[in-house]
N, C-alpha and C positions, 0 to 999 in steps of 0.2 A: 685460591687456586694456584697450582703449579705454573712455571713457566711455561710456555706455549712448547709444547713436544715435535708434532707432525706440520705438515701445510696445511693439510686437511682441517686441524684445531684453528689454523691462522684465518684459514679463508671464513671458517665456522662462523670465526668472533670476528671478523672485520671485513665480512661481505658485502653489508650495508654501504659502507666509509669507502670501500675498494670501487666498488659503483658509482657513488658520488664523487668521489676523486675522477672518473673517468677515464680510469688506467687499462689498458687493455690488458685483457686475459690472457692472454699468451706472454705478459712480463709478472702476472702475481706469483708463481715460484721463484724469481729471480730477485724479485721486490722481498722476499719473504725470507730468502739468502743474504740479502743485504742488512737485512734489519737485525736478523739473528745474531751475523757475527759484526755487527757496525761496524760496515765498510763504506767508507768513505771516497772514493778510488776517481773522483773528478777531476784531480790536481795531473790526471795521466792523460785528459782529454782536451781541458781545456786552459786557457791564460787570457789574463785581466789584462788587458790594454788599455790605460789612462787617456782619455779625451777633451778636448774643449778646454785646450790649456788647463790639462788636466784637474776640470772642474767636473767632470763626469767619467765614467768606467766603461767599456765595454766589452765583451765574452766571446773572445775569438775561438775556435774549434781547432786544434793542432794536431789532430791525428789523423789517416791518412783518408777514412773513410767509416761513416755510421749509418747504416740503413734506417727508414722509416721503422720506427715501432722493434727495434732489435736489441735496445741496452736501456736503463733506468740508471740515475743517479739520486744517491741521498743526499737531500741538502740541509744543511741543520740553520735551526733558527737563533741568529745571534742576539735577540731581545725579545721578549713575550712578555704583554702589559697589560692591563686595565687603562685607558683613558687618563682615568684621572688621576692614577699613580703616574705618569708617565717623566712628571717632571722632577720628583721627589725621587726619583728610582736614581734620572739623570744625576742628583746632587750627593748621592748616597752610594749608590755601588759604587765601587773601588774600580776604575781602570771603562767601566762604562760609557761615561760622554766621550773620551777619548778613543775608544775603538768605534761609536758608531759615526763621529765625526770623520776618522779617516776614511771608515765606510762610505760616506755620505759626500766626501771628498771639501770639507769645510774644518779640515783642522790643520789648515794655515797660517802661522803663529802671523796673527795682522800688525800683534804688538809689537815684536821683534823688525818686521818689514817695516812698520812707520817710524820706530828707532832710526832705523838703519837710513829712512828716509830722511829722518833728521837730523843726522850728521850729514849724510849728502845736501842737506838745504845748507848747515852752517857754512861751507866751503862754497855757495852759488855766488854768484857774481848779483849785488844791488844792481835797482833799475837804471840808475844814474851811470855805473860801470859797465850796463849794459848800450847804453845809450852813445857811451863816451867811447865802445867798441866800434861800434855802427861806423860812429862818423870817421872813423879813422880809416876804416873799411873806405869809405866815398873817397878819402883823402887820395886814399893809396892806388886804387881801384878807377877812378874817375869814373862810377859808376856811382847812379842814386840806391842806397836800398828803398824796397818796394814791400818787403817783409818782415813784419817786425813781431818777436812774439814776447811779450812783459807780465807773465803769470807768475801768480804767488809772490810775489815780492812785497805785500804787505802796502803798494801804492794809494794814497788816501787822496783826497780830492785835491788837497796844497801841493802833493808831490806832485799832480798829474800835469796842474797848471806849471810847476817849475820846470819839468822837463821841456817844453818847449815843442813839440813833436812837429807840430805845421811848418815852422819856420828850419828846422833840422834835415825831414822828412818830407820837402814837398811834394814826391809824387809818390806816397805810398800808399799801398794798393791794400794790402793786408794787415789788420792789428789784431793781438789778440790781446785784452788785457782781463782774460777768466784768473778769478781767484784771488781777488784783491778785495781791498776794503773803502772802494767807493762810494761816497754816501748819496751827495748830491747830484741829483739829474740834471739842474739847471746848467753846474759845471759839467760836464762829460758831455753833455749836449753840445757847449759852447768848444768845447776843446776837440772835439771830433771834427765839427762842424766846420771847422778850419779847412782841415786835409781833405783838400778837394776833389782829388782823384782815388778818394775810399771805396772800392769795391767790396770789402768783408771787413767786418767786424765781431770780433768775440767778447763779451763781456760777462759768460757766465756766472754764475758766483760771486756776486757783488749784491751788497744790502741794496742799494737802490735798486733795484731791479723787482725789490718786494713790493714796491708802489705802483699800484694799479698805470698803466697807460704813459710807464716810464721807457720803454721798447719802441713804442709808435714815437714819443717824442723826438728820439732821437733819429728813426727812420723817417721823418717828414725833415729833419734839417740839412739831412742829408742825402741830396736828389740822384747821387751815383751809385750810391751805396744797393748791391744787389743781391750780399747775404749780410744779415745779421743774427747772431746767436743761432749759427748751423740753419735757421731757418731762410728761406729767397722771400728778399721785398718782393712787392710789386713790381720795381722796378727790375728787376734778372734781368738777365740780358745773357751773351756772348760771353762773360767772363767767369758766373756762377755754374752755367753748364761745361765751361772748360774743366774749373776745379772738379767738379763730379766726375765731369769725364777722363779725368788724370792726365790733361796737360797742363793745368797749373799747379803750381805747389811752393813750397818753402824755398828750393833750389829754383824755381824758374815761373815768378809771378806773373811772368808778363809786362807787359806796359800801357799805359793810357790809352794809345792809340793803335791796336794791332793790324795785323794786314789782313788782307781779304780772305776768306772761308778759314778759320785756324778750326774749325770744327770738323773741317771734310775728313779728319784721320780718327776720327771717333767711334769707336763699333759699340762699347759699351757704356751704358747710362745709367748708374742709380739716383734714381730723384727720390728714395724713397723719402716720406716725416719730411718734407720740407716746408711744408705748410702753403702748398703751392695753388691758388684759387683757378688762377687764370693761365691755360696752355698754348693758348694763343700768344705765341710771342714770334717776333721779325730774327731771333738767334732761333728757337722750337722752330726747323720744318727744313720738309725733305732734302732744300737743296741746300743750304748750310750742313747738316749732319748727315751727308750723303752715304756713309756707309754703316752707321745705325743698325745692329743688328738684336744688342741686347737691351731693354727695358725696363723697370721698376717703376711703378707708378703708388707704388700702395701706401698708405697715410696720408695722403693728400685730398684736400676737399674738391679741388676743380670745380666750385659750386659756381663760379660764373661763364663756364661754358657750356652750350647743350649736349647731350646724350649724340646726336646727330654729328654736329661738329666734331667732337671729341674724336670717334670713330672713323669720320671723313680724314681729319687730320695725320689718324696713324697709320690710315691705308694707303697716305703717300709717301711713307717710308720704304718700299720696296725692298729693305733688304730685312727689313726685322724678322724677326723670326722666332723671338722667347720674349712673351711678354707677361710682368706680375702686377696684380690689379689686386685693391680689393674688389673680393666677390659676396654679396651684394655692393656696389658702389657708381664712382661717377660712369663708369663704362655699362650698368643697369644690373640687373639682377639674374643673368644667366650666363652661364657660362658658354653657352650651346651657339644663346646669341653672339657672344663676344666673338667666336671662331667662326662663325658665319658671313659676319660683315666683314672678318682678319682674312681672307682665305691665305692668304700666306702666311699667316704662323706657325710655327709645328707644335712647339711648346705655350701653355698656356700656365704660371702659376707651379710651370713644372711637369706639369700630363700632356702626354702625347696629346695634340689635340684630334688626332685618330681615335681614340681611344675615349677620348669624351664624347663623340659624336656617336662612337660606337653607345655609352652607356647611356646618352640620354642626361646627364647632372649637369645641375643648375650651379653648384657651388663647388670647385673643386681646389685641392692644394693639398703638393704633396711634399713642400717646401717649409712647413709646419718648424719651427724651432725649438729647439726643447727649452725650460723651464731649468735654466741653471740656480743651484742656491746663489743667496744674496746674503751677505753680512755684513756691519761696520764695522771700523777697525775700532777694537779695544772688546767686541762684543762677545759675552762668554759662551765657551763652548755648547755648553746647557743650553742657552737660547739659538744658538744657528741648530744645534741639530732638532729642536722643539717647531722649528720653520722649516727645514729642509725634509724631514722625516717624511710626508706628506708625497714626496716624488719616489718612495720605497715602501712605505706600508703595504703589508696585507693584511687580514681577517679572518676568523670564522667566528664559528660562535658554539658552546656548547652545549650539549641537552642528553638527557639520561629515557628512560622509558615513561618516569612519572612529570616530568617538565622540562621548558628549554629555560639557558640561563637568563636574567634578564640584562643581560649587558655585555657588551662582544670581549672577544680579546680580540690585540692587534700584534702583530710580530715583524722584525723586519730579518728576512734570509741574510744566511753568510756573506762573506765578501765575494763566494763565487754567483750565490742566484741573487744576488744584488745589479752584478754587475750585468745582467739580463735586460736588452732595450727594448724596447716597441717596437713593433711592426704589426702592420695590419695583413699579411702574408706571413705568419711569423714561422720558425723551422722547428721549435719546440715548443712544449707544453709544458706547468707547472702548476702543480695541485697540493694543498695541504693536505698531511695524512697523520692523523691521532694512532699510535702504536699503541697497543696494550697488552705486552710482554705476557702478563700475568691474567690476562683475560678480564679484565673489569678496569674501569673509568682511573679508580685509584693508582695503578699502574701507569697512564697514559703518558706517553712522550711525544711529542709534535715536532715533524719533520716537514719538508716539500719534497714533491718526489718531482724530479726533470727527465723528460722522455722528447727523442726526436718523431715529431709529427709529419718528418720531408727527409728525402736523402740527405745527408749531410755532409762538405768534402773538406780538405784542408783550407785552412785560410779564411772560412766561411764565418760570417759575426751570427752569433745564436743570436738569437730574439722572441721575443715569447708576445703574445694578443693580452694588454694591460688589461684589454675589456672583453676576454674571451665572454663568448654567447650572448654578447653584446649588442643588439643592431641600433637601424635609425629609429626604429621605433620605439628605443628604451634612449632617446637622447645620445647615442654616440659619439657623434662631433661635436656635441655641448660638451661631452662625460670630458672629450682628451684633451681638454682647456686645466684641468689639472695636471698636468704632465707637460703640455705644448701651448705657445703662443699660438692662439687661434686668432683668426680676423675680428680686432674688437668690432671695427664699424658693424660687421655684420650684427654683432648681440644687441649694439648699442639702436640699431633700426630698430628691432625686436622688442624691448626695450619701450621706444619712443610708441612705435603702434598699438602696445599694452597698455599704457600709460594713456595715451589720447580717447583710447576706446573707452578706462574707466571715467575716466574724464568729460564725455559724453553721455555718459548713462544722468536718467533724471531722478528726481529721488521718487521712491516707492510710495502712493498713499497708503496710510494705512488703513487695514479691510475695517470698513462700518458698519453699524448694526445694531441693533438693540441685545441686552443680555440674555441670553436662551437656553442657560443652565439653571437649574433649579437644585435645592434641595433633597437628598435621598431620603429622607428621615420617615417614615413610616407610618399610618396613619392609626394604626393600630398600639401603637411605640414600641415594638420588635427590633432590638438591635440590628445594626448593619455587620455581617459578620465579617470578618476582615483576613485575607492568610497573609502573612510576612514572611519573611525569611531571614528577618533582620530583627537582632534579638535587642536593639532600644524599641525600635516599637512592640516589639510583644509585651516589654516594662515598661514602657512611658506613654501608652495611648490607653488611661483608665478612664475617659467616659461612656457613662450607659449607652450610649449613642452605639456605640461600635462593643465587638466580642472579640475575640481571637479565636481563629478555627484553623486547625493543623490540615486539615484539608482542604487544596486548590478548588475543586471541583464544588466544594458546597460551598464557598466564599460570596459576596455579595462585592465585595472590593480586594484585587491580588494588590501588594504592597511586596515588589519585589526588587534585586539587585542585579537580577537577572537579564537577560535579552527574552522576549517571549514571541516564537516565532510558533508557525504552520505545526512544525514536528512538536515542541515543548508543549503545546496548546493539546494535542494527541495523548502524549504520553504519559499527562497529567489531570485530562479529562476539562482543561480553563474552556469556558465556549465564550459567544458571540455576545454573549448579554452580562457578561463580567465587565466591571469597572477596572481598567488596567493600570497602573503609576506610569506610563510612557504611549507616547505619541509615535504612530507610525511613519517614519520614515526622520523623525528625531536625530538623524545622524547629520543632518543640515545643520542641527546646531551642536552637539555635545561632540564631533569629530573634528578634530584641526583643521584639515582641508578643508571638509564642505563647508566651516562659517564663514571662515573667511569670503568662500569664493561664493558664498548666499549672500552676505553680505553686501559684496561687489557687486553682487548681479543687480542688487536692490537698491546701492545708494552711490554706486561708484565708488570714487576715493572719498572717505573720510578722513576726519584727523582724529578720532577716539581709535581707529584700528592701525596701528603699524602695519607698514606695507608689507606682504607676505606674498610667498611663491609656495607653490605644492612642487617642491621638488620633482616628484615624481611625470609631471608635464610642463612644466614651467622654468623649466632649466636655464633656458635660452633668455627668458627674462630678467631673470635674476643678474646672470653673468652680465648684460646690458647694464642694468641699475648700477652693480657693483664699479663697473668702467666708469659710468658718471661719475660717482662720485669719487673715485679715484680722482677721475680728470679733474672735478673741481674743489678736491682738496675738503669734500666732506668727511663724516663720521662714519667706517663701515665693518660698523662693530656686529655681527648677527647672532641668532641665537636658533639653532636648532631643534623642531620637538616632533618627536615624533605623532604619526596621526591619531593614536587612537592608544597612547601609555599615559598612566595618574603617576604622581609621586616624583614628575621631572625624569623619568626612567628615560637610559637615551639621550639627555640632553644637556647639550655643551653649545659652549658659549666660545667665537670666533671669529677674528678679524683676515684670515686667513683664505683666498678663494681656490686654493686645494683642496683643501680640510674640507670646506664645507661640500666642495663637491664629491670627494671621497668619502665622505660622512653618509651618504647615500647609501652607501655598501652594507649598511648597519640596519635597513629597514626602511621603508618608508616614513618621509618627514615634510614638515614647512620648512621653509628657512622663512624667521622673520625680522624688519629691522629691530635689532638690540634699544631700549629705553636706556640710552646713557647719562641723562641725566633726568632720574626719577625723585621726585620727592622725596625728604629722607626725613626720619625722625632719629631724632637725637644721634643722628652720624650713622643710621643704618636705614636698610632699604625694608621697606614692609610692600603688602598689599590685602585689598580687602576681599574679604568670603560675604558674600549677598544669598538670601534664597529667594528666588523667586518664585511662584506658585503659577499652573496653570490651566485655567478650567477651559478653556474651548481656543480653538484657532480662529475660524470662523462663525463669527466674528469673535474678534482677540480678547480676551477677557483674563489680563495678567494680574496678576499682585505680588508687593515685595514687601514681604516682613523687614518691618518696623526696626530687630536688632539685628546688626551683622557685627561682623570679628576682624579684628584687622590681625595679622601673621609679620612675623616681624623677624630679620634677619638678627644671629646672633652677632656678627661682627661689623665692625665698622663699613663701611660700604665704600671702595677705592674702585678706580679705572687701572688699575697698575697690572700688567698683563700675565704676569705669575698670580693672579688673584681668582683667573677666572675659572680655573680649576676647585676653587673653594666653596664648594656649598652652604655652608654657613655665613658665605660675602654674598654671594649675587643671588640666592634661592631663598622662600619664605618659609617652604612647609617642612615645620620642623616635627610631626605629627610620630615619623617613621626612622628618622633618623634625624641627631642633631639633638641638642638639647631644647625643646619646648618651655620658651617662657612668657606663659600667656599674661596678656593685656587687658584689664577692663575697659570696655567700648568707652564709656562716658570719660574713667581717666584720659584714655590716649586721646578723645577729640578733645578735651580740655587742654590737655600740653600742646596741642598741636597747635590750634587755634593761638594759644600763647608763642608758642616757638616761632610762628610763622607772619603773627599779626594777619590772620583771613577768619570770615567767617563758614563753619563748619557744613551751614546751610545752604551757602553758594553753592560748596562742592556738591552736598547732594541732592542737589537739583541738578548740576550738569549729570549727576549720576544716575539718577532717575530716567531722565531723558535719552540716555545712551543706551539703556537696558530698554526701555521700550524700544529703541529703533532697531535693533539687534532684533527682537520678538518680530517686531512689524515687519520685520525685510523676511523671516520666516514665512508667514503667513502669507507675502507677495508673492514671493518667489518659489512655495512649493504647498501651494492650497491642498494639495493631497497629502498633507498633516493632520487633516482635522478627522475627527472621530467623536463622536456622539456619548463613546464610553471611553474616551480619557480624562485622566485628570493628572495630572504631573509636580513633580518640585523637580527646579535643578537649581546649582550652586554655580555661580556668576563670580566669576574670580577680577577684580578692577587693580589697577595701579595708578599713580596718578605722577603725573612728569614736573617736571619742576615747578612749571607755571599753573600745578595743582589741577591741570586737564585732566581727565580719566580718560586711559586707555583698554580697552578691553582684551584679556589675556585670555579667557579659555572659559568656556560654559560646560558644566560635569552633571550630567544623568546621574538621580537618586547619591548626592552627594553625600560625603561621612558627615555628620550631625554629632560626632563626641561633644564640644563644646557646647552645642546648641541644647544639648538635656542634661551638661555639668554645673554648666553656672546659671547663676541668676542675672540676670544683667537688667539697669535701666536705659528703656527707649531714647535713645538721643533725641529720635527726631518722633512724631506722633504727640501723644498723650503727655509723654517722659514716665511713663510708672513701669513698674518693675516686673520683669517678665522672667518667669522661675523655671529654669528648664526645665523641672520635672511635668513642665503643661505643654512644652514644645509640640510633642507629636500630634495632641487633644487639640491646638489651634489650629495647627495646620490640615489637621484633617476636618475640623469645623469650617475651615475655608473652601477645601476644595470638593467637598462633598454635604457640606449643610447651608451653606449659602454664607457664611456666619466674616467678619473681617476684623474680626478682635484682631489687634496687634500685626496687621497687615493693611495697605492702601493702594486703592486702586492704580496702576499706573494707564 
C-alpha cells in the first residue's frame, strides 16, 4: 500500500489505536499533521529542569498559556526492547548505555569523582595530626573540644588505644569515628568507655560492627551516651533532641551540664529512623519544647508506649501543628483517628487535615519520596541504567487481526517525556501510538503522543498519572511503591497478618472412601471409542480396547487439549454421559494463582511450595515480605509467571522491587520466592516432568506413573546477575527453544545418586508425598471437582533445593507427552522393567478407564 494520502485514510487504518490511545477527536487532524510531516515542535514549549541534586529531571512548561485538550506533541521513543535483549542491546549499540544513562540521570563518571577523591584523601591530615590539631586548639583557646570527627583515616584498634582520647578529650561530647578499620569490640568498648561525658557516637563502617550484639555492648558501657550510630539509646535525653532540633552541632556541642529549658527555642523536630521505643522522656514534653510546632515521628517503633499515652502526650504540645507518623503505626491505623484526638493539627503527613476528614482515609501521605537511582562507585554504566530503567519504562504489546504477540515490548520516551513526574492530579496525558505510514503493521513506527488534560500556564511543572485508570481497587498505592518510598511498616503489618493467618490454618484430611471407579470395558467386548485431537494418541493408543472416532458426538471417551465448556459441548454435539480428560473447575490446580492459593487454603505454609503472591491481589504482601527480608539481609531473588502461559512465556527472573511491580503491566502473574539454591547436576539446574493420572476426586483416587523425565538446563547454573536473562542458565524446557538434550531416567538417577552420595528413593518418596498433598488440598478445598465422568492426566513439574527437598513448580492440564511415546525408558522405581513408549498412551488409558495399574502406583 501507498503512503497514507488523506485524514480520512489515517483515521481509516488507525481508528482502533486512536481510541485506545484515548486521544480526543478534535486533536486526530492535528495528530495526523504531525505525523505526516514529523514534527517534532516540543523543544518550543517546554524545558528539562534537573532535580534532586540533579538525580532526577523535571518538565517545566515556558510558554505563556495551553488550553485543555488544544495542541498534541510527538514524542519519539529513544529505546524499544524485548526484555531479554535488553542488556545485550546496552553492550552493543554504539552511544546507547550512554544517552539512557544521562537520560536516567546515572551517568556520573563515579570513577573520575573517587579519583579525585583520592587525591583529596592523599593531602588529609592522619588521625594523630588530627588530634595534635585539637589539642593545640584547647592550648590556645583555653577552651575543651567537645567535638571530634576521625573518619576514614584508616584507625585500627592499636591506633585507637594510642591516641589517648579520654585523657586528651575529657569532656567530649561527640565522636565520630565511621569508616575505619576497627576490628575489636572489647577495645572500642574500653576506649569509649573512658569519655564520660559521650553523648554521640558514630562508628559506622567498621568490621566490628558485623558482630551480632557488638552496638549494645558498647551502649550498656556507656550510661550517657544518647545517640549511637545516628540511632537514640534509651537513654536520649535533652542533648540527642537538641542535635535534631539544630541547636547542637559541630560549631556548638554544648556542654555536660546545660542550663535550664535549651529546648524552649525549638519549633522543629525530626526524629525520624531513630529507632526510638520509648517517647516518654523528662527532655519529650510540652514544657521543655514549649514551641514544638513541626513533628516527624515515622520509623520508629514506640512499641513500649500505649496508643493512649502516645496521643495524650502530643496533645500537650499546643502549638504543633504538622505532624508525620507512620500510617498504620504506633499512633494506630487511621488517619481520621489520629486528627480527631490532634484537634489542633492542620497538617497530617502533609494533607490538610480538612481535607482528610472531608474524604474519610485511613491511610494518608502526600509526602511520598521519589525512588532516586542508586549505583557504586566504579559500577558500569550497563548495570545502573539495567536498575534505574524501571523508574522510566513503558509498554505495550502487539497483535495483528490472527494473534497477540506473546511478549511485550518495553520503550523508554525521549529526554523531553522522560522528564514527565507523577502526580496524581496530573495536567497531561501520554499514550503510546503505533504509526503505519503505509497502512499495515510492516510500516509501523511507535511514538507517544502528549496532550494537556487542564489549563496550563507558564512556569507550571507538566506531570502525567504513572498509573492512569488506575484505582484502589487495582492496588494503587501498592502499584506507586515502584516509583516512591511508600510506608514500609505499613506492607510489612500486611505482610505479618498474611503470614500468621497461613500459619494458622490446620492441615487438610484427606477425603476417604472406598474406590468407586470401575472399569469401562464392555461386556459384549465392543471397543470404547475414543475422539482426540491430539495426533500421539490417534498413533500410539493401539489397543482393541479403545477405536479412534473423528467424531465428538459419537465418542464414548473425548481425549482433548482443549477447554470444553457449556458452548463447545453445543457446538460439537459432546453430552452429559461422555468421559471428559478434565475435571471441572481444574483451574484450582493447572492455573498459577489458584494452586498456590488451594494449596494454602488446605495446608497453610508448606516448605515443598515457595512462597507465592497472586500479584494481582496480593501486592501489598509481597512488598511486606520483600522489606523483611531486605531488613534481615535475606535472599530476594523472585521469579515472575505469569497465571495461565506454558513454555515460561512472560517469565523473568528478579531481585528488583520495581521491576517486579512494573512487570504487572505485562499481564497477570505470581510473583514467587526464586529457588536459589536448587540441586544441580553436573553444574547445571534441571527439574523433573511427573504424570499423574486421575480417576475420581471423591473419593481421591490418583496414580503416578512409574517413569518420569528429568529436563535439564544447557549451561552451567551461576547466581551472577547478567545470567538471569539467560534461558538456557536458569530455565529447563528446552522442548521449543534451546537446544534439547535429553537424559535417560535410570542414567541421570544413577549419576546423581553418585554425584551427591543420597539415595534416589529417599527423594521419591518425599516426592510422592508432595504430589498427593497437592491432589488432597484439591479435593479439600474445592469438592466441586468431582465428576462421575472424569478421568484426567496432568504433568507435575518438581525441582529439588539443595538439601534435595522437592518443591512444587507448576501442574499442566493434558501435558506434551513427546518423550513419553519417543523413548523407551526403564522404571527406576516399581518393577524396574522397561516401558516402551510406543505403549504409553495404551497404559495410561488402561488406568484411567479399565481399572488396569501397569507401570503406575497408587499414591
Amino acid at each position: 500500500m501507498n503512503k497514507l494520502q488523506s485524514f480520512d485514510d489515517f483515521v481509516k487504518v488507525h481508528g482502533v489505536l486512536l481510541a485506545a490511545a484515548g486521544i480526543p477527536q478534535s486533536l486526530y487532524k492535528l495528530l495526523f499533521q504531525k505525523l505526516s510531516s514529523d514534527t517534532f515542535d516540543g523543544g518550543h514549549y517546554f524545558q528539562i529542569e534537573p532535580i534532586e541534586d540533579s538525580r532526577q529531571r523535571r518538565l517545566l512548561f515556558t510558554s505563556d498559556f495551553i488550553a485543555k485538550h488544544s495542541n498534541l506533541f510527538l514524542v519519539d521513543h529513544a529505546w524499544t526492547f524485548r526484555l531479554s535483549d535488553a542488556y545485550k542491546q546496552l553492550c552493543e549499540v554504539p552511544g546507547l548505555a550512554e544517552r539512557m544513562a544521562a537520560l536516567m540521570c546515572v551517568d556520573v563518571d563515579l570513577d573520575s569523582a573517587t579519583e579525585e577523591a583520592g587525591e583529596e584523601d592523599s593531602s588529609k591530615l592522619s588521625a594523630v595530626e588530627i588530634v595534635e590539631r585539637e589539642m593545640c586548639k584547647v592550648k590556645e583557646c583555653r577552651d575543651d573540644t567537645r567535638w571530634l570527627e576521625l573518619e576514614e583515616l584508616d584507625i585500627d584498634d592499636d591506633m585507637l588505644v594510642s591516641l589517648d582520647l579520654h585523657s586528651k578529650f575529657p569532656n567530649l561530647l561527640a565522636l565520630s569515628l565511621c569508616g575505619n578499620n576497627l576490628r575489636d569490640v572489647e577495645v572500642v568498648s574500653k576506649e569509649v568507655t573512658r569519655l564520660n561525658n559521650l553523648k554521640a557516637l558514630w562508628l559506622n563502617n567498621n568490621p566490628f560492627l558485623e558482630h551480632s550484639n557488638s552496638e549494645a555492648a558498647i551502649i550498656q558501657g556507656c550510661p550517657s551516651l544518647e545517640i549511637c550510630n545516628s540511632k537514640f539509646t534509651s537513654n536520649y535525653g535533652e542533648w540527642a533532641l537538641g542535635f535534631r532540633g539544630g541547636i547542637y552541632d559541630k560549631d556548638n556541642a554544648g556542654c555536660a551540664h546545660q542550663r535550664d529549658h535549651p529546648l524552649e527555642s525549638v519549633t522543629s523536630l525530626d526524629l525520624s529512623n531513630r529507632s526510638i521505643r520509648n517517647l516518654m522522656n523528662k527532655a519529650f514534653n510540652p514544657e521543655e519544647i514549649t514551641s514544638l510546632s513541626y513533628l516527624n515521628l515515622r520509623g520508629n517503633p514506640l512499641d513500649q508506649n500505649s496508643l493512649s499515652d502516645l496521643l495524650q502526650l502530643l496533645k500537650g504540645f499546643s502549638c504543633l501543628h504538622s505532624l508525620e507518623v507512620d500510617i498504620p503505626g504506633p499512633l494506630g491505623e487511621s488517619a481520621t483517628e489520629i486528627v480527631e484526638a490532634l484537634p489542633n493539627l492542620s497538617l497530617l503527613n502533609g494533607v490538610n487535615t480538612s481535607k482528610i476528614m472531608e474524604s474519610g482515609k485511613s491511610v494518608v501521605d502526600s509526602m511520598l519520596q521519589p525512588r532516586l537511582p542508586e549505583w557504586t562507585a566504579g559500577e558500569p554504566l550497563t548495570d545502573r541504567v539495567i536498575n534505574a530503567m524501571w523508574l522510566y519504562l513503558m509498554t505495550y504489546r502487539l497483535a495483528d487481526e490472527e494473534k497477540i504477540d506473546e511478549t511485550s515490548v518495553w520503550y523508554v520516551m525521549d529526554e523531553l517525556g522522560s522528564a514527565l513526574r507523577h502526580s496524581d492530579k496530573p495536567n497531561f496525558r501520554v499514550s503510546p501510538f503505533l504509526y503505519m505510514p503505509e497502512g499495515n503493521l510492516a510500516s509501523a513506527v511507535s511514538y507517544s503522543i502528549l496532550w494537556p488534560i487542564d489549563d496550563v500556564r507558564e512556569g507550571d511543572e507538566c506531570t502525567r498519572d504513572y498509573l492512569f485508570g488506575i484505582g484502589e481497587e487495582k492496588q494503587r498505592s501498592a502499584r506507586l511503591t515502584a516509583w516512591f518510598h511508600t510506608p514500609k511498616n505499613y506492607f510489612i503489618k500486611e505482610y505479618e497478618k498474611y503470614k500468621n493467618t497461613l500459619q494458622s490454618i490446620k492441615i487438610a484430611s484427606p477425603v476417604q472412601g472406598s474406590s468407586i471407579t470401575s472399569s469401562l470395558c464392555r461386556g459384549d467386548g465392543r471397543a470404547l471409542r475414543v475422539y482426540a485431537d491430539i495426533p500421539q494418541v490417534e498413533e500410539y493408543l493401539t489397543r482393541p480396547e479403545f477405536v479412534i472416532t473423528t467424531e465428538p458426538k459419537d465418542a464414548d471417551i473425548i481425549w482433548t487439549s482443549m477447554q470444553i465448556d457449556e458452548e463447545t459441548k453445543k457446538a460439537t454435539g459432546i453430552n452429559d454421559e461422555q468421559y471428559i480428560n478434565q475435571f471441572p473447575f481444574e483451574a484450582c490446580l493447572v492455573m498459577k494463582h489458584h494452586l498456590a492459593e488451594t494449596i494454602q487454603k488446605a495446608h497453610g505454609l508448606v516448605e515443598w511450595l515457595q512462597p507465592t503472591y497472586n500479584l494481582e491481589t496480593q501486592l501489598s504482601q509481597l512488598i511486606g515480605d520483600f522489606h523483611v527480608r531486605e531488613r534481615e539481609k535475606l535472599d530476594n531473588l523472585w521469579i515472575l509467571k505469569p497465571w495461565n502461559m506454558a513454555r515460561t512465556i512472560d517469565t523473568t527472573i528478579n531481585t528488583n522491587l520495581s521491576a517486579i511491580i512494573r512487570l504487572m503491566e505485562t499481564g497477570p502473574k505470581i510473583c514467587q520466592k526464586y529457588i536459589e539454591h536448587p540441586a544441580l547436576f553436573k553444574g547445571r539446574k534441571f527439574d523433573l516432568r511427573y504424570i499423574v493420572l486421575v480417576r475420581s476426586i471423591n473419593p481421591l483416587e490418583i496414580f503416578l506413573a512409574e517413569v518420569f523425565w528429568v529436563r535439564l538446563a544447557n549451561n552451567t547454573y551461576t547466581m551472577e546477575k547478567h545470567s538471569f536473562d539467560e534461558y538456557e542458565t536458569h530455565f529447563t524446557v528446552m522442548n521449543y527453544r534451546g537446544k534439547l538434550n535429553h537424559m535417560n531416567t535410570p542414567d541421570f538417577v544413577k549419576e546423581f545418586e553418585k554425584e551427591h552420595e543420597v539415595n534416589w528413593l529417599d527423594i521419591h518418596s518425599r516426592i510422592r508425598n508432595m504430589i498427593k498433598s497437592a491432589f488432597e488440598a484439591a479435593a479439600a478445598v474445592h469438592p466441586e471437582m468431582h465428576h462421575s465422568k472424569s478421568r484426567a492426566m496432568y504433568g507435575v513439574d518438581v525441582m529439588l533445593d539443595s538439601r534435595f527437598q522437592p518443591k512444587l513448580l507448576e501442574i499442566t492440564y493434558c501435558p506434551d507427552c513427546t518423550r513419553a511415546v519417543t523413548y523407551d525408558t526403564e522404571a527406576v522405581v516399581g518393577g524396574g522393567e522397561t516401558v516402551k513408549g510406543k505403549e504409553f498412551y495404551n497404559y495410561i488409558f488402561g488406568c484411567l478407564f479399565l481399572s488396569e495399574t501397569s507401570h503406575v502406583s497408587q499414591l
